[in-house]
N, C-alpha and C positions, 0 to 999 in steps of 0.2 A: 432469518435467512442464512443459510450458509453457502459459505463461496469457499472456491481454492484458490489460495494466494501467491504466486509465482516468485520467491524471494532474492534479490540479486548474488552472485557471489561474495561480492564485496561486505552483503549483511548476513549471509550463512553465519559466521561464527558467533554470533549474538542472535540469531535465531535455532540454536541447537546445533549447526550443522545442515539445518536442513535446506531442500534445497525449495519445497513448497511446502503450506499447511496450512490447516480450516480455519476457518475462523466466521465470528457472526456479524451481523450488522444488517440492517435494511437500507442504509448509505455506507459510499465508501470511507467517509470519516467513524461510521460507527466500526466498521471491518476493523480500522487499523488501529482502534482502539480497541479490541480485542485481542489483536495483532499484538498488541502491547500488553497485553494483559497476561497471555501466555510465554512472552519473553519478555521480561522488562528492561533489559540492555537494548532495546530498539529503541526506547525512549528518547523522543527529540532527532529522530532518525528521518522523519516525514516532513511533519511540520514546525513551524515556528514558532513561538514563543504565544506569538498573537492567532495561533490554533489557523494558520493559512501555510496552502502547502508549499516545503522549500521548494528555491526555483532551479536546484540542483537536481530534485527528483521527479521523476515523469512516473503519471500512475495510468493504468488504463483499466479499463472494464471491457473485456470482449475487444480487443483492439482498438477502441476506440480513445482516443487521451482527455483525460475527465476537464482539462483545460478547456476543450471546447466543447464542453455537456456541461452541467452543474458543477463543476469542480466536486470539494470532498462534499458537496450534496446530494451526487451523482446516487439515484436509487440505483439498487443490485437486487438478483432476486437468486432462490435457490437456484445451485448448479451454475451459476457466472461465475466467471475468473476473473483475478485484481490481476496485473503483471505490473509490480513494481521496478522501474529500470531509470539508473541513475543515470544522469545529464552526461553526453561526454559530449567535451569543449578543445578547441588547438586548433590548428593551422597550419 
């Protein structure tokens, strides 16, 4: 399956610049190991060591946050969108 992947500003410059791009997987853990595949300075940019996702980063499939769907289990099918968007915290 391919999906388009919505990449934060913050990881544009370890993803080319860019600001979105394709990537494969039939889950969103396989997408973003792809994700990584085509940029490898993303690495460790998602998940944790123990392959669960950081709690800094919020992923979504079609607006939906994969937290409360499968997490990175979450199926994806041709033509979904990931929007990767990092946690903001303060007060």
């Amino acid at each position: 399956m391919t999906v388009e992947v919505r990449i934060p500003t913050m990881m544009r410059p370890d993803a080319g610049g860019q600001a979105t791009a394709q990537a494969n997987g039939s889950t969103v853990a396989e997408v973003l190991e792809d994700l990584v595949l085509q940029f490898p300075r993303l690495q460790g940019k998602f998940t944790n060591e123990d392959g669960s996702l950081h709690k800094f980063v919020n992923v979504y499939v079609n607006d939906e946050d994969v937290r409360y769907l499968e997490r990175l289990d979450t199926k994806v099918a041709d033509g979904d969108e990931i929007a990767i968007l990092p946690a903001v915290a303060g007060g």
